[in-house]
N, C-alpha and C positions, 0 to 999 in steps of 0.2 A: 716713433712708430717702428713696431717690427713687424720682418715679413717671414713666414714659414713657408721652405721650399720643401715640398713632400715628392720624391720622384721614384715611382716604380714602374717597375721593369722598362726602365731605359737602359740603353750602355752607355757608357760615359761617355762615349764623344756626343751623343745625344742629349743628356745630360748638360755637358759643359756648354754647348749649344744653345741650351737654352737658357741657361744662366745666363750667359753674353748677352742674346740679342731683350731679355728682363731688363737686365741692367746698363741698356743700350749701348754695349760694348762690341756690339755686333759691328763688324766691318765691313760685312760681304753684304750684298743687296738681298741675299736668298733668307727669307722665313725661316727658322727651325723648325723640321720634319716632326711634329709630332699632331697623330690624327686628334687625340681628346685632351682638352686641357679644361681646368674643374678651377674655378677660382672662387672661392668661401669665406666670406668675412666671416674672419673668429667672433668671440664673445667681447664685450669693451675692455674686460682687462686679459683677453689674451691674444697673443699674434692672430691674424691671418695668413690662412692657409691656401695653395696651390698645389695643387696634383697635377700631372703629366701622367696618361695612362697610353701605352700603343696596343694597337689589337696586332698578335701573331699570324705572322702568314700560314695559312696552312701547312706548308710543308716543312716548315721549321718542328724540329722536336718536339716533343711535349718535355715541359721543364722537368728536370732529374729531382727525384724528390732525396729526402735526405737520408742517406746513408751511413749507419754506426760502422764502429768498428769491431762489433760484435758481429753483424753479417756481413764482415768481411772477412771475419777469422773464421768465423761457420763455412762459407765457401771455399775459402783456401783449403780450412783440413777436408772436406767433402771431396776437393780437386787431389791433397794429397793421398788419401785412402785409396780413390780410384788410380793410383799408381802415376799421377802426372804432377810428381813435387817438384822437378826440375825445371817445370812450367812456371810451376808457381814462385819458386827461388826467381825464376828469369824476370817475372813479375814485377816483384822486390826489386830487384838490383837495375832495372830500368826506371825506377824513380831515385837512382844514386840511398838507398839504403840496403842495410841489410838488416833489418825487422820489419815490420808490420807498423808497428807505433813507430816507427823513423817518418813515415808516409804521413804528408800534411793530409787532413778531413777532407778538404776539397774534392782532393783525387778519387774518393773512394767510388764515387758514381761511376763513373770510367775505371777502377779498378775493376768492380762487380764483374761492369759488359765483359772486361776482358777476360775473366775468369770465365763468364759461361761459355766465351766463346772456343777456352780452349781446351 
């Protein structure tokens, strides 16, 4: 028998959490925190499936969508036209690079903010 772990938008200590206490490796007396959990038997020749969904608190973010690195070089030279390249180099070299493509994808959502903000 296989089992499919499907988990979104957990964070990993939630995640792992609930891995444990599935696979009764759970130590601690406490439940894993998750409000919705979805369990679906698959089709006879394929795994079943479990999902872990949590609803967002209000005031948490709304999730950063995804950021290219085409409108972050759009922004940067926007930043540097308007005469603030030494902003934007400060930018750069606060992520330990000195280009644009040196900067892991991740960062770029949090690059943007910091560009408009400056």
């Amino acid at each position: 028998m296989k089992i499919k772990l499907e988990f979104t938008e957990l964070d990993p200590e939630q995640a792992m959490s609930l891995i444990a206490f599935a696979t009764g490796q759970n130590t601690g007396e406490n439940k894993p925190s998750v409000p919705a959990l979805q369990i679906s038997a698959g089709e006879p020749d394929k795994p079943s499936a479990v999902s872990a969904t949590e609803e967002k608190p209000a005031k948490r973010k709304a999730a950063k969508k995804d950021v290219t690195l085409e409108e972050v070089r759009a922004a940067m030279l926007a930043k540097v036209k308007e005469g603030k390249k030494e902003a934007v180099q400060g930018l750069i070299a606060k992520r330990d690079a000195a280009k644009l493509t040196e900067i892991d994808a991740e960062e770029y959502p949090t690059l943007l903010e910091e560009l408009e903000a400056v």
